[in-house]
C-alpha positions as CSV (number, residue, x, y, z in Angstrom):
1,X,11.8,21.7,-12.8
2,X,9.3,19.9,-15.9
3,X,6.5,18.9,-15.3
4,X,7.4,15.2,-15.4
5,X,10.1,15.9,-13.0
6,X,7.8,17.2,-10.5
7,X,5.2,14.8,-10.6
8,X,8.1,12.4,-10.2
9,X,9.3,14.2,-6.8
10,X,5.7,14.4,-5.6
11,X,5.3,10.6,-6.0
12,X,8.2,9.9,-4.2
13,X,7.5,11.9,-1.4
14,X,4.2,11.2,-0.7
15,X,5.1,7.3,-0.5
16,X,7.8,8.6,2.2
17,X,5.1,10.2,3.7
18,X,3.2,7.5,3.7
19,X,5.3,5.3,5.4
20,X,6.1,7.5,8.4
21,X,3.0,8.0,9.0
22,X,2.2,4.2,9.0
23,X,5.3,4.0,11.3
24,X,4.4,6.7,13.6
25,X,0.7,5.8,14.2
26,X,-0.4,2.7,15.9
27,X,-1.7,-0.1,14.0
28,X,-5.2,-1.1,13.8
29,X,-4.6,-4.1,15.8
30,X,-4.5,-2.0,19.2
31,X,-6.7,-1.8,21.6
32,X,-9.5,0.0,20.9
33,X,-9.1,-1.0,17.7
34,X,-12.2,0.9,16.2
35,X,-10.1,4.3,16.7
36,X,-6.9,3.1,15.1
37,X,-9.2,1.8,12.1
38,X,-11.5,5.4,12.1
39,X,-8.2,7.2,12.5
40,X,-6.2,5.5,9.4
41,X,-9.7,5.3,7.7
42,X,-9.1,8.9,6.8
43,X,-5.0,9.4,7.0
44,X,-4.8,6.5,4.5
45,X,-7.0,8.1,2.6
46,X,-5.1,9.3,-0.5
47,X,-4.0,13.1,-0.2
48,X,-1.6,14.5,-1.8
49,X,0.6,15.1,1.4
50,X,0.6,18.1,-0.1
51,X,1.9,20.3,3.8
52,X,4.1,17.3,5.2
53,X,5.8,17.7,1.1
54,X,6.3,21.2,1.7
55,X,7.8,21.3,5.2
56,X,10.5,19.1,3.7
57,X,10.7,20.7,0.9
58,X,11.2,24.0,2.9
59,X,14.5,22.4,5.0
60,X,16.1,21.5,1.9
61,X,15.3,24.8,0.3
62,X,17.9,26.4,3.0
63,X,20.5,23.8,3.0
64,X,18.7,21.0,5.4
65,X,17.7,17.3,5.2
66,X,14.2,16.2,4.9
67,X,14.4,13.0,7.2
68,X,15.3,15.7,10.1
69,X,11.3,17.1,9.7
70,X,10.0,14.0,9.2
71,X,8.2,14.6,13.0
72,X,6.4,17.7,12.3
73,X,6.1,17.1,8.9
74,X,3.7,14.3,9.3
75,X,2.1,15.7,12.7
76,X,0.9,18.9,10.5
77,X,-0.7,15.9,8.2
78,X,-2.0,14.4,11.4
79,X,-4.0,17.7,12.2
80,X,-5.2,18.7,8.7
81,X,-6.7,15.5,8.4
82,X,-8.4,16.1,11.6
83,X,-9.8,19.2,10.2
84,X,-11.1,17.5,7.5
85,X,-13.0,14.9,9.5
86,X,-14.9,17.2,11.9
87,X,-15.8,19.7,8.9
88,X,-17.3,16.4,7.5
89,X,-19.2,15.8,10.0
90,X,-23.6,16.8,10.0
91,X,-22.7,19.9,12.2
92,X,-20.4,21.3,10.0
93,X,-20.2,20.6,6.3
94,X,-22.5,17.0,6.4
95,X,-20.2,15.5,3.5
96,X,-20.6,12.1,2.6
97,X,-17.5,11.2,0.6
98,X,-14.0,12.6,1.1
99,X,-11.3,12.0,-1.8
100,X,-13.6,9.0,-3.5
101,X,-13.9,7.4,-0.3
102,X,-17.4,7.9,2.5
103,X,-16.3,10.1,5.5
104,X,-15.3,9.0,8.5
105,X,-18.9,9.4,10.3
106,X,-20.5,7.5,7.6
107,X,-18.4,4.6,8.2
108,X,-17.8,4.7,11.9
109,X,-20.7,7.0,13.4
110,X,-20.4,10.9,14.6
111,X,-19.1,9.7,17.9
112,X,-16.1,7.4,16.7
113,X,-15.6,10.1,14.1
114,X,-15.5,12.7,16.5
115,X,-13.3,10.8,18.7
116,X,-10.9,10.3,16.2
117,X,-10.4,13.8,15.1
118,X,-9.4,14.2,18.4
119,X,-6.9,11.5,18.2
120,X,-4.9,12.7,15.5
121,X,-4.5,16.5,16.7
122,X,-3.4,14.6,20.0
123,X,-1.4,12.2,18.3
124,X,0.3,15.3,16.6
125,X,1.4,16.9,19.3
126,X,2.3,14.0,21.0
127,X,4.7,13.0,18.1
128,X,6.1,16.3,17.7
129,X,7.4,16.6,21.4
130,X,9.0,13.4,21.4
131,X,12.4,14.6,21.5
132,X,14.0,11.3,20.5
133,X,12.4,11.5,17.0
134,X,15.0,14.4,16.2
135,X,18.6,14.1,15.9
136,X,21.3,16.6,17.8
137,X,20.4,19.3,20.2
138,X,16.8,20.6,18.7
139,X,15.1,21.8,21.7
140,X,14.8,25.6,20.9
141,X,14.1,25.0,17.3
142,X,11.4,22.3,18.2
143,X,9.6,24.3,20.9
144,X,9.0,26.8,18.3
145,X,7.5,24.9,15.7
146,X,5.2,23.6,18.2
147,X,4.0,26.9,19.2
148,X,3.7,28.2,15.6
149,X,1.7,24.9,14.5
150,X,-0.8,24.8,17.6
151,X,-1.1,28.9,16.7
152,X,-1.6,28.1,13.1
153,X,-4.2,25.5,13.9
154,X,-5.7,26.8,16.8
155,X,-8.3,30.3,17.2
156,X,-6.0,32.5,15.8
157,X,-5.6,30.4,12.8
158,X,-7.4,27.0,11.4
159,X,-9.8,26.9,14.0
160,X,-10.9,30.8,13.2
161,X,-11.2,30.3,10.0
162,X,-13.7,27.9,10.2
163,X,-15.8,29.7,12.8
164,X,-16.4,32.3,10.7
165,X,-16.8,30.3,7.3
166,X,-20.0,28.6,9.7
167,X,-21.2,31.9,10.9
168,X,-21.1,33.7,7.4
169,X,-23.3,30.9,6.1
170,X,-25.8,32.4,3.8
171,X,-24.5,35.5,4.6
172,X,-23.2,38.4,2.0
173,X,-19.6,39.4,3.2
174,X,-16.9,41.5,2.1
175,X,-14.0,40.7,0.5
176,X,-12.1,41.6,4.2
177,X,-14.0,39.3,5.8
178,X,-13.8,36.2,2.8
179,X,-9.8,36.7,3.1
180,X,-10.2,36.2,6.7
181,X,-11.7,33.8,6.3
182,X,-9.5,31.9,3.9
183,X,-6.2,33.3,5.6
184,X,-6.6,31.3,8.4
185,X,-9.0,28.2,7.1
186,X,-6.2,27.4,4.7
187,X,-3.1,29.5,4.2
188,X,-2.0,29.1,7.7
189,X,-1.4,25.7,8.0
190,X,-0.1,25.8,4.6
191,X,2.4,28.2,5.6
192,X,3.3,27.0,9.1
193,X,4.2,23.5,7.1
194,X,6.8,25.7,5.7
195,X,8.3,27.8,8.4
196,X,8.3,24.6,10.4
197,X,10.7,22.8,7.8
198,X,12.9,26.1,7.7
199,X,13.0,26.8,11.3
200,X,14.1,23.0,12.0
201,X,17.4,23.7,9.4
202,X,18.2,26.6,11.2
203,X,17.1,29.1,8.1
204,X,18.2,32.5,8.4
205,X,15.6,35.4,8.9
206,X,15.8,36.1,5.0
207,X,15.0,32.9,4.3
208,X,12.5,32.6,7.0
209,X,10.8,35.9,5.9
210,X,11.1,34.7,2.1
211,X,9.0,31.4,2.7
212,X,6.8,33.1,5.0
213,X,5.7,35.0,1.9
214,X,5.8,32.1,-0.8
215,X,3.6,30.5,1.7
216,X,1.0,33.2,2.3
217,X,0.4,33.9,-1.4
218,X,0.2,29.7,-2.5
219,X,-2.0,29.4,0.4
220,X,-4.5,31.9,-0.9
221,X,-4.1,30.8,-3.8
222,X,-4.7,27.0,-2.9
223,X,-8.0,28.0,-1.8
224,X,-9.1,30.0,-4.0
225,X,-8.5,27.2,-6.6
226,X,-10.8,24.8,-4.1
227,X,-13.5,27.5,-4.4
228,X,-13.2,27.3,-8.2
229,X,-13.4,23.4,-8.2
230,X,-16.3,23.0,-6.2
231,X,-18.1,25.6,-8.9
232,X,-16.8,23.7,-11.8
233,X,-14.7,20.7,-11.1
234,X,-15.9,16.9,-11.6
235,X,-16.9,15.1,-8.8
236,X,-15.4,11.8,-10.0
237,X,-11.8,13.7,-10.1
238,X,-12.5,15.3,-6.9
239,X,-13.7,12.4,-4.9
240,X,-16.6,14.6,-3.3
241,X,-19.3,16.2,-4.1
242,X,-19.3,19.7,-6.1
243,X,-21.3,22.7,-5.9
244,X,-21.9,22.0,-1.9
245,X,-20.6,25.9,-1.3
246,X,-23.1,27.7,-3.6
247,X,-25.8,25.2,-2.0
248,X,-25.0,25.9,1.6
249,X,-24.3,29.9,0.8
250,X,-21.1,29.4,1.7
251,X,-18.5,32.6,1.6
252,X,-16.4,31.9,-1.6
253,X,-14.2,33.9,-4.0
254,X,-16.1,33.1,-6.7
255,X,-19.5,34.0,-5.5
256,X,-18.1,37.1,-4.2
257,X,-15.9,38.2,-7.6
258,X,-16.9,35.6,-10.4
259,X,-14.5,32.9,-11.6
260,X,-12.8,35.3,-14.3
261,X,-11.7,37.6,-11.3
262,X,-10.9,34.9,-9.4
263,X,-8.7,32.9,-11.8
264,X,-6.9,36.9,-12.3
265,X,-6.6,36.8,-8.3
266,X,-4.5,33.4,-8.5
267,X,-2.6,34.2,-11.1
268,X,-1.3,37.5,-9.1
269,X,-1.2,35.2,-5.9
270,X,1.4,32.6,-8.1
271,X,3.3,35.5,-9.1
272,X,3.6,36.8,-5.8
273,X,4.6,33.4,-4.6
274,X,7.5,33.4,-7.0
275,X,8.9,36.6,-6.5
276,X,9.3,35.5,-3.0
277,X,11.6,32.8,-4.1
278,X,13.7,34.8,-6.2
279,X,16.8,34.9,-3.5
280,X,17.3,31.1,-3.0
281,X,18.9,29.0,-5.4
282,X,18.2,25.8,-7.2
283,X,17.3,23.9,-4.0
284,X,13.8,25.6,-3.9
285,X,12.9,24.5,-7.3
286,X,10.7,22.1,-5.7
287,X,8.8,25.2,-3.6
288,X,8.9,27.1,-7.2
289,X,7.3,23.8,-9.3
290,X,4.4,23.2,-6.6
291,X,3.5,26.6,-6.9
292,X,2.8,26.3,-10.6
293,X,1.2,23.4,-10.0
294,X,-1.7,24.8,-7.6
295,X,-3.0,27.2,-10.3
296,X,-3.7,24.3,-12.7
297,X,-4.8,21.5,-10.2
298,X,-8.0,19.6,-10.8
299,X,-8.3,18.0,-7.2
């Protein structure tokens, strides 16, 4: 897949993104209205979409439809975005801006904001048991994904991660520890995004175990990138403020290794990723293009 064609793909797709989640969550006009307007304050944001675009991306990679994921698909945005607001927030990360835009506590207060992290990992779940979202008899296959996602984002996972990126703060750690760390702060969501798409198209074990790996290694990789950025990256393409890790002594690849070793560690991690894909056919070209594109991202 070119380059052009990618970006191409990724523009469509996020705009169908886009408009589920619009469709799914309630508008602003309900009542309360303050947590429908702190909620789509930061949904509407302007990510990439970058998870809901790989759990469809995954079904069609083994033979399925898109519009059949479209539940989980957005729910896993739902819940990374929650993330994002409470690690925002003066407890956690005390960020101001948030792709260009102020975060959600800035806008609305720490409680609202709060509140409305909660909202959307509720909202998630809520939308991805609602059996009449999915076509045909999806029970098993839906019960599943649930239990991987809420695993994925949860103390095991998401949730982990984060604990440990707070307790390590101004901390030395190992390299054990930092890929710990960024296993479950990043790469599992990033890879439950996919086995959710390929679960819900009935994927085989080999294709199952295939993404499982593709999404491992790009999820490393994904953050390792961030850690990179926020060492050298412009602020006015990020749409937040850089060199926050270094200042708060944050655990990060680069501080650990150096950038050089860390751009070497990506590479390997892209490679990796590929390899994985080697056994599916021209369907995953979109899996192999994004991959390519997460070494050389700016934002």
């Amino acid at each position: 897949m070119s380059d052009g064609a990618l970006k191409s793909y990724l523009k469509r797709r996020k705009k169908i993104v886009d408009d589920a989640l619009d469709g799914y969550l309630p508008p602003e006009t309900d009542y309360p209205s303050v947590i429908f307007k702190s909620m789509r304050h930061s949904l509407f944001a302007g990510g990439k979409r970058l998870r809901p675009i790989l759990c469809m991306a995954a079904a069609e990679a083994v033979g399925g439809n898109y519009s059949t994921v479209m539940p989980v698909a957005c729910a896993i945005e739902m819940i990374h975005t929650y993330s994002l607001i409470h690690d925002d927030l003066p407890a956690m990360d005390d960020d101001d801006f948030r792709r260009g835009k102020p975060t959600n506590h800035r806008v609305f207060g720490e409680g609202i904001a709060i509140l409305a992290g909660d909202a959307l990992v509720t909202e998630a779940f809520h939308l991805m048991s609602d059996r009449t979202r999915y076509d045909g008899d999806a029970a098993e296959q839906i019960m599943s994904v649930i239990h991987a996602v809420a695993d994925a984002a949860g103390v095991r996972g998401m949730i982990g991660g984060q604990v440990m990126d707070l307790v390590c703060e101004g901390q030395t750690v190992d390299l054990e520890t930092l890929e710990y760390i960024h296993s479950r702060k990043t790469e599992r969501l990033i890879s439950v995004s996919l086995h959710a798409g390929a679960v819900l198209a009935r994927a085989g074990e080999d294709e199952l175990a295939a993404l499982a790996d593709y999404g491992m290694n790009i999820g490393y990789a994904f953050q390792i990138v961030d850690d990179i950025l926020d060492v050298e990256g412009e602020s006015s393409v990020m749409g937040k403020d850089t060199g926050s890790d270094e200042a708060k002594g944050k655990a990060t690849y680069p501080a650990l290794v150096g950038l050089a070793a860390s751009r070497i560690r990506c590479r390997e991690l892209i490679g990796n990723a590929l390899a994985a894909l080697e056994n599916l056919d021209e369907r995953a070209e979109p899996l192999r293009g994004i991959a390519r594109l997460i070494i050389d991202r700016k934002a």
